[in-house]
C-alpha positions as CSV (number, residue, x, y, z in Angstrom):
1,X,-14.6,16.3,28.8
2,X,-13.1,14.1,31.9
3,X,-16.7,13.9,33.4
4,X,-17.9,12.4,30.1
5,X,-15.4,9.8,30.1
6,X,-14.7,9.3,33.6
7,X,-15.6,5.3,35.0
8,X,-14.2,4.2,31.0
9,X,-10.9,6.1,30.8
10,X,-8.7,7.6,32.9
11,X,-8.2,11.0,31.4
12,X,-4.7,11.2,32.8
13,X,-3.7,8.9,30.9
14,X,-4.6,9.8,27.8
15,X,-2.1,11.3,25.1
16,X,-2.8,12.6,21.8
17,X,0.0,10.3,19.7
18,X,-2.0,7.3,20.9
19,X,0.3,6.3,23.7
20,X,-0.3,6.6,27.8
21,X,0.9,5.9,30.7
22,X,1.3,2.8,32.2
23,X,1.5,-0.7,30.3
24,X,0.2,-1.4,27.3
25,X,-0.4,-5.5,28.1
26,X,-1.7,-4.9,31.7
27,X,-4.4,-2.1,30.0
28,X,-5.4,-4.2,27.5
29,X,-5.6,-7.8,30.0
30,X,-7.9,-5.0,32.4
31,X,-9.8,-4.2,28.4
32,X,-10.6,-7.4,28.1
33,X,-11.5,-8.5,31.9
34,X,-14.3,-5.4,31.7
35,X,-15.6,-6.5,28.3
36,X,-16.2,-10.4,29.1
37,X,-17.7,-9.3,32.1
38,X,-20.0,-7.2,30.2
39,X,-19.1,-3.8,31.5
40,X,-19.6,-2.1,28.3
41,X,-22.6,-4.4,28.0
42,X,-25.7,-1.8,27.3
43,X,-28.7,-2.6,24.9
44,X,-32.2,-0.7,24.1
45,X,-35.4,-1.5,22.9
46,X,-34.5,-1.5,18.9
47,X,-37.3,0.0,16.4
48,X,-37.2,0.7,12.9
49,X,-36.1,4.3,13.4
50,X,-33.5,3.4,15.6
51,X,-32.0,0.5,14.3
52,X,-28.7,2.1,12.6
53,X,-28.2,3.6,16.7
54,X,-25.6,2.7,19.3
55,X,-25.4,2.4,22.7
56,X,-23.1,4.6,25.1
57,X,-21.6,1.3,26.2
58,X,-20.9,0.0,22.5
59,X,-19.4,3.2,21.4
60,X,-17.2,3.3,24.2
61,X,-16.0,0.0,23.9
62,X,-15.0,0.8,20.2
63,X,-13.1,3.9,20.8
64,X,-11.1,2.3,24.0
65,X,-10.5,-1.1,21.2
66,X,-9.4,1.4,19.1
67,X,-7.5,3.1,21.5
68,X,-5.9,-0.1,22.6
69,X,-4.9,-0.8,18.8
70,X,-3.1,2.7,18.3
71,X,-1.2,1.9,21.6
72,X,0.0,-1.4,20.3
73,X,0.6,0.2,17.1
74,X,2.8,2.8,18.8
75,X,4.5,0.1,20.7
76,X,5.6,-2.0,18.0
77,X,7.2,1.1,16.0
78,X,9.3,1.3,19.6
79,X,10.6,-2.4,19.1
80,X,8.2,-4.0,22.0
81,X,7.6,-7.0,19.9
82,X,7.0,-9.5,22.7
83,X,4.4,-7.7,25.0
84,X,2.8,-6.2,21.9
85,X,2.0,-9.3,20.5
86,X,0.4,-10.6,23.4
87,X,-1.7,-7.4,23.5
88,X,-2.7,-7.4,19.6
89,X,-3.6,-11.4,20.7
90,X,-5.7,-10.3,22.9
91,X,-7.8,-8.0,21.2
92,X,-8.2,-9.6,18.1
93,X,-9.7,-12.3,20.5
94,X,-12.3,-10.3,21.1
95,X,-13.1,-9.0,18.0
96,X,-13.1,-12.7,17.1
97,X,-15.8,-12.8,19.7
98,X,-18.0,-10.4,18.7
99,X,-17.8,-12.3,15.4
100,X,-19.3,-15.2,16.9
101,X,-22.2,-13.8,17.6
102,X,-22.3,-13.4,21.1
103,X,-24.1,-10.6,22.2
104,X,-22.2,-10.1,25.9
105,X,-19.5,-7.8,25.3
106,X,-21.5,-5.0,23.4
107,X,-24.7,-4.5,22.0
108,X,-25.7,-4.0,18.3
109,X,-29.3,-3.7,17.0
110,X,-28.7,-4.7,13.7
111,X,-25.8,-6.9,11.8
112,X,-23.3,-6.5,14.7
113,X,-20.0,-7.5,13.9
114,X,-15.9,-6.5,14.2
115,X,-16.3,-4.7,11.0
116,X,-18.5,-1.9,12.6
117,X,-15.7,-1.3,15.2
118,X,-13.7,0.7,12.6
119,X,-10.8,-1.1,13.2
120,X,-7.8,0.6,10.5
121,X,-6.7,-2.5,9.2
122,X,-4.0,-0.4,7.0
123,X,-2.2,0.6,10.0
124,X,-2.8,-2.4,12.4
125,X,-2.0,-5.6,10.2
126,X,1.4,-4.5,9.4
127,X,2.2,-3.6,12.7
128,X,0.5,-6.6,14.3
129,X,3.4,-8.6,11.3
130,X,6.4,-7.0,12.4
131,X,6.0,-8.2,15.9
132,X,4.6,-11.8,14.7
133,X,8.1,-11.8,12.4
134,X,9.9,-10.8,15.6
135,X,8.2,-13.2,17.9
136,X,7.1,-16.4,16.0
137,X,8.8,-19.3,14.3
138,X,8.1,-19.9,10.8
139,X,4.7,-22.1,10.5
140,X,3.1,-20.0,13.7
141,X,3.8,-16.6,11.8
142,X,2.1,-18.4,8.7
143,X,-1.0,-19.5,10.4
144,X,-1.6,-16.5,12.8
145,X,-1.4,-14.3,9.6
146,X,-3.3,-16.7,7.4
147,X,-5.9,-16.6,10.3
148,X,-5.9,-12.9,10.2
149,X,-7.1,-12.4,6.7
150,X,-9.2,-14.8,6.6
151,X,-10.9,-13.5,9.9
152,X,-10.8,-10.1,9.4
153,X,-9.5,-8.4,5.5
154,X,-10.8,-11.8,3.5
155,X,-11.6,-9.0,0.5
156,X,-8.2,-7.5,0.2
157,X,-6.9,-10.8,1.1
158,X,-3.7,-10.6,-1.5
159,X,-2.8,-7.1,-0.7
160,X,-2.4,-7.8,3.0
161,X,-0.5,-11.4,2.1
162,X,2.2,-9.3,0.4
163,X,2.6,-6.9,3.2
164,X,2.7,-10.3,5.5
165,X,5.5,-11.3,3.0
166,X,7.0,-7.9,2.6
167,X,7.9,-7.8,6.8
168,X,8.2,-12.2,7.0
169,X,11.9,-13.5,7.1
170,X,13.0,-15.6,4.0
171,X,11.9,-18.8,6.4
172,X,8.6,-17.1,7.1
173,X,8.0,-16.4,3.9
174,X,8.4,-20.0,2.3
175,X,6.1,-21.0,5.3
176,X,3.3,-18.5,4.6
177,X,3.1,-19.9,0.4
């Protein structure tokens, strides 16, 4: 397995709770460096048979996103609000991206989009709260969690509002009516 996945991940760093070595904001700032420079970058002559398909280079780029995610998931369940933050920034800045339609980061033949990166909202949004209630004042935690919903979970848009609430302090809260 380390020769399939050597020149994307360092094997030694990988760890089966989601976690590695080394830190979480400097891998993700080196993440995103690789992707606007189009490392992952890797298209193919798309047909009607192979439409549905995926590069190597897209399907690595979504499990090392993914990756990233767990990480910052794991980091804010250790009380690393601050740096965590910054990383879950940082990513969602380039799913946001991808959104746009720009085709530079990865490749997909047909409808590309964040929502075929698999990202597990369930798990990341609340996370991705607790250190935005640690970290932001008020009207910022209200309008980077407005943002949020409406950029990425639009169709369970109340359900992840009440989780915001559910994690917001009292001011937070009155800010994000």
């Amino acid at each position: 397995m380390p020769a399939l996945i050597d020149g994307y991940v360092k094997p030694a760093e990988l760890r089966a709770d989601g976690s590695s070595q080394g830190r979480l904001l400097e891998a993700v700032k080196t993440f995103q460096e690789a992707s606007l420079r189009g490392d992952h970058y890797e298209d193919f002559n798309v047909n009607s048979k192979n439409f549905m398909e995926m590069s190597r280079g897209t399907e690595t780029w979504i499990a090392e996103c993914n990756r990233l995610l767990d990480r910052c998931v794991a980091a804010v369940k250790k009380g690393r609000h601050a740096e965590t933050r910054e990383a879950f920034d940082i990513l969602f800045g380039l799913l946001r991206h991808i959104d746009e339609g720009r085709d530079d980061v990865i490749f997909f033949a047909d409808e590309g989009g964040s929502w075929q990166v698999g990202v597990t909202w369930e798990e990341v949004l609340p996370a991705y709260f607790a250190s935005l209630a640690a970290t932001a004042e008020p009207d910022d935690y209200a309008e980077a969690v407005t943002g949020m919903v409406n950029d990425f979970v639009r169709h369970d848009r109340d359900k992840y509002l009440r989780k915001a609430r559910g994690i917001a302090s009292a001011a937070q809260r009155r800010a994000l009516r």
